[in-house]
Backbone bond lengths (Angstrom), bond angles and torsions (degrees), N, CA, C in turn:
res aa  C-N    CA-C-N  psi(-1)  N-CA   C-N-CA  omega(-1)  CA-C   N-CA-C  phi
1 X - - - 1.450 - - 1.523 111.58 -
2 X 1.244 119.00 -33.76 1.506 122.33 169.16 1.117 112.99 -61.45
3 X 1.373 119.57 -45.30 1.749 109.85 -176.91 1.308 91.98 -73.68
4 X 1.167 144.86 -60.48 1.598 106.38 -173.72 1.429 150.71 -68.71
5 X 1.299 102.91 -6.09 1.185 133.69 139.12 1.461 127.90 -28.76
6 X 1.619 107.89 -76.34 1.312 124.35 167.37 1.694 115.85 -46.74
7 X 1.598 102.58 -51.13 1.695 114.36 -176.49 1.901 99.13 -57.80
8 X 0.648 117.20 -59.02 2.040 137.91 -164.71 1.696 90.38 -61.32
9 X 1.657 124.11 -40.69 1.329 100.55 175.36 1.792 113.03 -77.12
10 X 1.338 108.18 -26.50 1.813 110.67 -174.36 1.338 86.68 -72.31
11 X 1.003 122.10 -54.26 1.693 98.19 -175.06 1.665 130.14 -60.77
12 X 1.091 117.94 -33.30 1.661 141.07 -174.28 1.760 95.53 -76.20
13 X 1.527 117.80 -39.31 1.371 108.16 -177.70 1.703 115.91 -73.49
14 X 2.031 105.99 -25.34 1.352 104.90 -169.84 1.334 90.92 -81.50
15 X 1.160 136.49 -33.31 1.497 132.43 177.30 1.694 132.69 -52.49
16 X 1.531 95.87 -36.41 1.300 92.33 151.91 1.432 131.75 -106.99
17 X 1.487 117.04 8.02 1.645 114.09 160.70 1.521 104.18 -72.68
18 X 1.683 122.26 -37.07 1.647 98.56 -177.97 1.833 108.90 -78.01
19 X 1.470 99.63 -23.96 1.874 88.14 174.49 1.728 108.22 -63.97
20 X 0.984 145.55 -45.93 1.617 155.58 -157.04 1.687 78.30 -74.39
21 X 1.526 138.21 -72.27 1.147 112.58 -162.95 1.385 123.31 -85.62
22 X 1.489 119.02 -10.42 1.579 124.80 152.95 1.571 98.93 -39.51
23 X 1.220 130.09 -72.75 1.672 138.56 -142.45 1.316 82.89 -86.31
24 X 0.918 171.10 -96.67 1.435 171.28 -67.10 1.616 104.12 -100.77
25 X 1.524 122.65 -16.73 1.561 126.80 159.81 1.775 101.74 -60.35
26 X 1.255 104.23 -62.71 1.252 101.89 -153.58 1.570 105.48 -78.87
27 X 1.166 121.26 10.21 1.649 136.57 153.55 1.662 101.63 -33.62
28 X 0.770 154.03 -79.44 1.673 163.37 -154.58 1.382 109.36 -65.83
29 X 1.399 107.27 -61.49 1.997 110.29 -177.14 1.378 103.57 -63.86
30 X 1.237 109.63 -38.88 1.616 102.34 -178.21 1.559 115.17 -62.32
31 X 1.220 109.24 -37.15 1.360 116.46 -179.03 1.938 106.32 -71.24
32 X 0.951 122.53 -42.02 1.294 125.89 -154.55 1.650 98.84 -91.17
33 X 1.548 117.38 -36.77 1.530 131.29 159.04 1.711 110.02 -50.83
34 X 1.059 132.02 -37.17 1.811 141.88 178.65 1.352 96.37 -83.17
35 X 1.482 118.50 -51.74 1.345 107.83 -163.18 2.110 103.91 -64.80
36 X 1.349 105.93 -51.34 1.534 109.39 171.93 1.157 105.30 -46.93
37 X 1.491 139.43 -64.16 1.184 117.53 -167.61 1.888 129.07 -74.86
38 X 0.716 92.63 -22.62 1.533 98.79 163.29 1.316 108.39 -67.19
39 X 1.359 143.32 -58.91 1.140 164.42 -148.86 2.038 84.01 -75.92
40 X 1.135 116.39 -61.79 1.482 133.83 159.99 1.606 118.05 -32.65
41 X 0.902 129.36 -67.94 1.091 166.24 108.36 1.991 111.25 22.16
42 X 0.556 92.18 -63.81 1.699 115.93 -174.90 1.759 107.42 -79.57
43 X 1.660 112.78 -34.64 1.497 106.80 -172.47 1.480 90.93 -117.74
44 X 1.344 118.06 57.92 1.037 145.38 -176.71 1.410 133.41 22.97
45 X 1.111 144.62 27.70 1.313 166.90 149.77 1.338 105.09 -10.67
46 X 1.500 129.52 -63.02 1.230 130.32 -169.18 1.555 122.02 128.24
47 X 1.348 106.88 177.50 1.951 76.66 -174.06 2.024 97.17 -103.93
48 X 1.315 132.22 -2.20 1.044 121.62 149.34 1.708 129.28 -66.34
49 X 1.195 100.97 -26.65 1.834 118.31 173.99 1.380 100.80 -65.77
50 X 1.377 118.23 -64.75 1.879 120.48 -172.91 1.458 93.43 -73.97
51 X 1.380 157.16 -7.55 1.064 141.98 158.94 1.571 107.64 -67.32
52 X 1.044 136.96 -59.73 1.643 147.97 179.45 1.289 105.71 -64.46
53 X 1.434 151.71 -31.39 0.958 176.62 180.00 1.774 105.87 -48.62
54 X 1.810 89.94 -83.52 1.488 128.46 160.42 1.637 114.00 -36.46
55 X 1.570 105.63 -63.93 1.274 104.16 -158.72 1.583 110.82 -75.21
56 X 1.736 112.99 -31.01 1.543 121.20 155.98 1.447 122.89 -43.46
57 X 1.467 117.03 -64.25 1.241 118.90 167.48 1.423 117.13 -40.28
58 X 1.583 140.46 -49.64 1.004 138.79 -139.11 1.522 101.49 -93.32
59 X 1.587 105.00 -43.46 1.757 115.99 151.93 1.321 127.13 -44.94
60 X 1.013 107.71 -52.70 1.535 101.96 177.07 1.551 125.34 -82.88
61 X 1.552 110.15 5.31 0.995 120.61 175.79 1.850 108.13 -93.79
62 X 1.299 99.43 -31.80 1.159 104.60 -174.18 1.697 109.40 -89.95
63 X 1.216 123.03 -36.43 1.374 126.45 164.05 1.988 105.85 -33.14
64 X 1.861 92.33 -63.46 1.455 92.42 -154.62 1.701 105.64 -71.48
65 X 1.209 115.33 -24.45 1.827 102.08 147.62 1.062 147.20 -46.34
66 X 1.491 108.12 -27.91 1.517 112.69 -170.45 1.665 87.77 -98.79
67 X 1.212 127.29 -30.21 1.735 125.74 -164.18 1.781 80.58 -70.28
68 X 1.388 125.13 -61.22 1.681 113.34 -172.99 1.035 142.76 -15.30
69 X 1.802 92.05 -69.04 1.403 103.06 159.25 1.181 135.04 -90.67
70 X 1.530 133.25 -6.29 1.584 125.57 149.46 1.835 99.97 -41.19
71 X 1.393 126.46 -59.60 0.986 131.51 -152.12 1.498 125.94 -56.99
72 X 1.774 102.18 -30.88 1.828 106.91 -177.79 1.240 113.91 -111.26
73 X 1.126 143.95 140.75 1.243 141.27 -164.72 1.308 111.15 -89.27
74 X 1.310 133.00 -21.55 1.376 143.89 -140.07 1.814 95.95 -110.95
75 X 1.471 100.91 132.65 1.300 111.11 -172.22 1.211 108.20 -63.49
76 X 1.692 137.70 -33.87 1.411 126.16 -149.52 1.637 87.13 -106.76
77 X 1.516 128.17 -5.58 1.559 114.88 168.39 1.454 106.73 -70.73
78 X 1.434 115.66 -42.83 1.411 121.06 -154.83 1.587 93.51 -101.92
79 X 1.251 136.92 9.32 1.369 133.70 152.36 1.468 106.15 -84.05
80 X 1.446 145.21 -56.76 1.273 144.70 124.09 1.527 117.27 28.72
81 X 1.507 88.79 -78.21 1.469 120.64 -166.28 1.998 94.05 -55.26
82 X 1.034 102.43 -50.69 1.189 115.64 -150.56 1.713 103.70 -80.90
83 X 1.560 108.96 -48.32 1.181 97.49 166.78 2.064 128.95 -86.80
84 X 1.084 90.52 22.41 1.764 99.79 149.78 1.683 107.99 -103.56
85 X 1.409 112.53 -12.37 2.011 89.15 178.21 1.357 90.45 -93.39
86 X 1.433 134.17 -39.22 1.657 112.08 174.14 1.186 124.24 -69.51
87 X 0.925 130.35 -13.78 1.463 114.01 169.02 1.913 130.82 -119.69
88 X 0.933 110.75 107.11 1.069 132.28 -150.77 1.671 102.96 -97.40
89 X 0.972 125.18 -0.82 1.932 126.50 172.11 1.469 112.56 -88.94
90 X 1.386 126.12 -10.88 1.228 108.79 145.54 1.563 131.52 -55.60
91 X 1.614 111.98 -26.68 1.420 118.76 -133.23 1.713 70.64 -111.23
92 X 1.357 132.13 -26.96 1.634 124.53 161.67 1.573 114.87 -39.55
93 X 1.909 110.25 -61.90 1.694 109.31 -154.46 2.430 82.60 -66.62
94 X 1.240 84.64 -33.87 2.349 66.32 -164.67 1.522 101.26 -74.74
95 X 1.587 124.34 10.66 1.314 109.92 169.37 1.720 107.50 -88.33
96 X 1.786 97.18 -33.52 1.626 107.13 175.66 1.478 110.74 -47.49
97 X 0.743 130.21 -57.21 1.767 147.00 -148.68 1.511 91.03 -94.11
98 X 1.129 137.44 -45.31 1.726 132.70 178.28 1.886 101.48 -71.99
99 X 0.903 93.95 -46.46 1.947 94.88 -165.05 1.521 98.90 -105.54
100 X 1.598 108.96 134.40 1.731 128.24 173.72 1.242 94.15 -47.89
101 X 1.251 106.18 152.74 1.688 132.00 -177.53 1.724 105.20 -63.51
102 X 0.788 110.76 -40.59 2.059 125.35 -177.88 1.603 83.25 -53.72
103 X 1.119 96.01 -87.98 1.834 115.79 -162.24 1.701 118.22 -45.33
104 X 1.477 122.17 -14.46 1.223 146.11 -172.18 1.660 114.20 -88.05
105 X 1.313 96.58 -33.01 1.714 107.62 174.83 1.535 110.06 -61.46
106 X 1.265 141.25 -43.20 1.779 116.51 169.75 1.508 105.77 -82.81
107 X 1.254 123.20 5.98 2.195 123.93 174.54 1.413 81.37 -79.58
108 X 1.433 131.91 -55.66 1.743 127.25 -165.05 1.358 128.87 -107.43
109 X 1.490 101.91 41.60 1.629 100.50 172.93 1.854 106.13 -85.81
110 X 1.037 120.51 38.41 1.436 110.17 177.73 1.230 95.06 -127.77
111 X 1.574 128.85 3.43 1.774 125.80 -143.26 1.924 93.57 -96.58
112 X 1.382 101.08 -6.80 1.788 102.90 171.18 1.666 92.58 84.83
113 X 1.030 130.44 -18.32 1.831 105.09 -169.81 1.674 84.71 -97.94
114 X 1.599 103.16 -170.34 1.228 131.50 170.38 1.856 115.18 -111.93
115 X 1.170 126.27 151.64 1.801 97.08 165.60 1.406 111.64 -99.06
């Protein structure tokens, strides 16, 4: 029962290292889709407006990633390319500085502090 045990966790751990880096594309649109709709949202639109808003932004964010790198052939463009759709904490400090400090608190609940 231990060895299968042991086997069921190596497997369950490789299963979720390829899910964490499967999802880890769509890390950015999601972020930039929340950030629009809130942003939507706030100058009063409605919550069907920041829904369409959101879900446009987050598409076209994700479209113009995937068009990028179809587009360059060269590994260190589309490594580039690639490490601006995973990482998404730059795109936090220019949400700070674009959006009032009030309105910024659900853009940075991932930022680890409290205010």
């Amino acid at each position: 029962m231990i060895v299968i045990g042991i086997i069921l966790s190596f497997i369950s751990l490789g299963f979720l290292c390829w899910l964490l880096f499967a999802l880890a594309v769509q890390a950015l649109p999601v972020f930039v889709g929340l950030a629009a709709g809130v942003a939507a949202y706030q100058t009063g639109s409605g919550e069907f407006g920041a829904f369409l808003v959101g879900l446009i932004a987050g598409a076209l964010t994700l479209a113009t990633g995937q068009i990028a790198v179809a587009a360059f052939r060269s590994p260190v463009i589309r490594a580039a390319i690639a490490s601006c759709l995973l990482c998404p904490p730059p795109w936090r400090v220019i949400t700070r500085l674009l959006v009032s400090p009030n309105s910024a608190c659900p853009l940075s609940c991932g930022s680890g502090r409290l205010r």
